[in-house]
N, C-alpha and C positions, 0 to 999 in steps of 0.2 A: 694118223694115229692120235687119239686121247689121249692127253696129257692131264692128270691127274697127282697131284702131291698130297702125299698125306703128311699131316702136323703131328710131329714127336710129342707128346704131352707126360715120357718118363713111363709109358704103360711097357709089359712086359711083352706084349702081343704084336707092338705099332709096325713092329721088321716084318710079322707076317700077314699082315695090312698088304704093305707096301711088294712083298713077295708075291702076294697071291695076284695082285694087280695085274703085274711085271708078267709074270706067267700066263695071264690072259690074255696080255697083248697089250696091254698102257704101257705107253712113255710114264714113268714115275717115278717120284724121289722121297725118300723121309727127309724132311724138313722143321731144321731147331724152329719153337714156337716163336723162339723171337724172333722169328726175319720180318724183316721190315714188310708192312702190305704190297708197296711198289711192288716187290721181288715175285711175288706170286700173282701180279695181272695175268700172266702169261697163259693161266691154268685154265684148263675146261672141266675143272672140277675139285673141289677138296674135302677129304675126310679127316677130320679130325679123329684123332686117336686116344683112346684110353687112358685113363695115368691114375696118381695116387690122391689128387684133391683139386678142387676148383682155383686154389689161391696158387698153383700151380702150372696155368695154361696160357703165360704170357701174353701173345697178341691174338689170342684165340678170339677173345669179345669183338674185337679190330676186324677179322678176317669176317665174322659171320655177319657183322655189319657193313663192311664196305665191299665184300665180293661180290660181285654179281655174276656168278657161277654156283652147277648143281653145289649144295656142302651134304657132306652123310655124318653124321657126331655117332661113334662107338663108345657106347658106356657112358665114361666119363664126358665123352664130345657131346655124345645125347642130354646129358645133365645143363652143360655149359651153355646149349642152344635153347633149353629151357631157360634156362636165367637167366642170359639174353633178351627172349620175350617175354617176361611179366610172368613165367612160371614158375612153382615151387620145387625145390632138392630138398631129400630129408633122408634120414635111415632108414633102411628099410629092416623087412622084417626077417630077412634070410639074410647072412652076411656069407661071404666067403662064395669060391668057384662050387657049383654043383650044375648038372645037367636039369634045364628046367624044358616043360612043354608048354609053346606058346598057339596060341591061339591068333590067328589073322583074323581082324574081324571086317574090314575094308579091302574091295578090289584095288589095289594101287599097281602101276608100274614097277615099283621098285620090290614087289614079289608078285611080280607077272612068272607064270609056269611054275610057283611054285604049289604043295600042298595049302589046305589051310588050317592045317597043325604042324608045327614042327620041332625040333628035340633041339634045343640052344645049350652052348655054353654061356655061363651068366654067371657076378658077382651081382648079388643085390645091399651089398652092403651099405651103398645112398644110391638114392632110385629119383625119377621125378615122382611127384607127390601131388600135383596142381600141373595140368595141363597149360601153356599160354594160351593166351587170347590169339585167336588166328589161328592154329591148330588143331588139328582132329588128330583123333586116335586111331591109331590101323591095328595094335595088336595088344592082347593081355596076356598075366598068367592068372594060376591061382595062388600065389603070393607077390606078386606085382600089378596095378591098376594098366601104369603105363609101361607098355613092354616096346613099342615103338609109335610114331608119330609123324606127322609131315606138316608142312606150313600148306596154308591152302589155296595160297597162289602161288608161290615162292617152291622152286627145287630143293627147297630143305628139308631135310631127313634126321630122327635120331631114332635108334635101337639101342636097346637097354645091352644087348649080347654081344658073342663076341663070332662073326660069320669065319674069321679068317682061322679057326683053330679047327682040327680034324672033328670033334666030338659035335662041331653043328654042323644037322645034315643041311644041306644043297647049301653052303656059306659062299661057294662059288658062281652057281645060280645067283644070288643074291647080288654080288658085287659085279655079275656082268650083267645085270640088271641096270647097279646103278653108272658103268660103262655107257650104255644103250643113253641112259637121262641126257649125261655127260655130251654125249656126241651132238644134240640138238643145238 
């Protein structure tokens, strides 16, 4: 069984992270941002969770730097792993939750089977703004540049959305996708 722990980051969503997991079939736990990195060798994978600001995400820079397992950053985790790597956060031009249509622009694993358009939940309220160095871009909208991204050696992942909420289609797809990375 994958074991996968997703990082509490204060978001409203992060319980249905870790639900939707649990439901697939992963061993999973929500876990406070601050545990110590030791505590999470254990994991075959971590997503970081959504929350309300970057000064907010405790051992998160910790975890993305010292884990060597797949990591997925939602929202706010996707922001966090850009500014980890040399990327830019800023406001974006939408704020607040609304249904956005994103655009896949890259064959990647982590939307293996699914369309290459899909209906997301998304705040865009701070977005990445600057890709890092070492990353490609896998998806846009037409009010977001960077709607999702991956490191190009490394199993890191960030999506600007939110998969684990009813209003994005295949979010399930999605996340036994990144299951599938996890298990290697």
């Amino acid at each position: 069984m994958v074991k996968i722990y997703v990082i509490y980051n204060f978001g409203q969503y992060n319980h249905l992270i870790q639900r939707t997991l649990r439901d697939l079939g992963a061993e999973t736990k929500l876990v406070e941002n601050t545990t110590p990195v030791e505590e999470l060798k254990d994991a075959d994978g971590i997503v970081l969770g959504g929350g309300p600001s970057l000064d907010r995400t405790g051992n998160c820079e910790l975890y993305v730097k010292e884990l060597d397992v797949p990591i997925l950053g939602i929202c706010l985790g996707h922001q966090l792993i850009a500014k980890v790597f040399g990327g830019e956060v800023g406001r974006g031009r939408a704020g607040g939750y609304a249904e956005v249509k994103v655009r896949i622009l890259e064959d990647d694993e982590i939307f293996a089977g699914l369309p290459k358009e899909l209906k997301v939940w998304a705040s865009h309220m701070d977005e990445v703004k600057k890709l890092p160095e070492g990353f490609k871009k896998l998806a846009e909208s037409d009010i977001c540049d960077i709607e999702a991204m991956r490191h190009e050696k490394k199993p890191i992942y960030g999506v600007q959305w939110h998969p684990e909420v009813y209003h994005t289609e295949r979010g399930e797809d999605f996340y036994r996708n990144f299951m599938e990375i996890c298990r290697r």
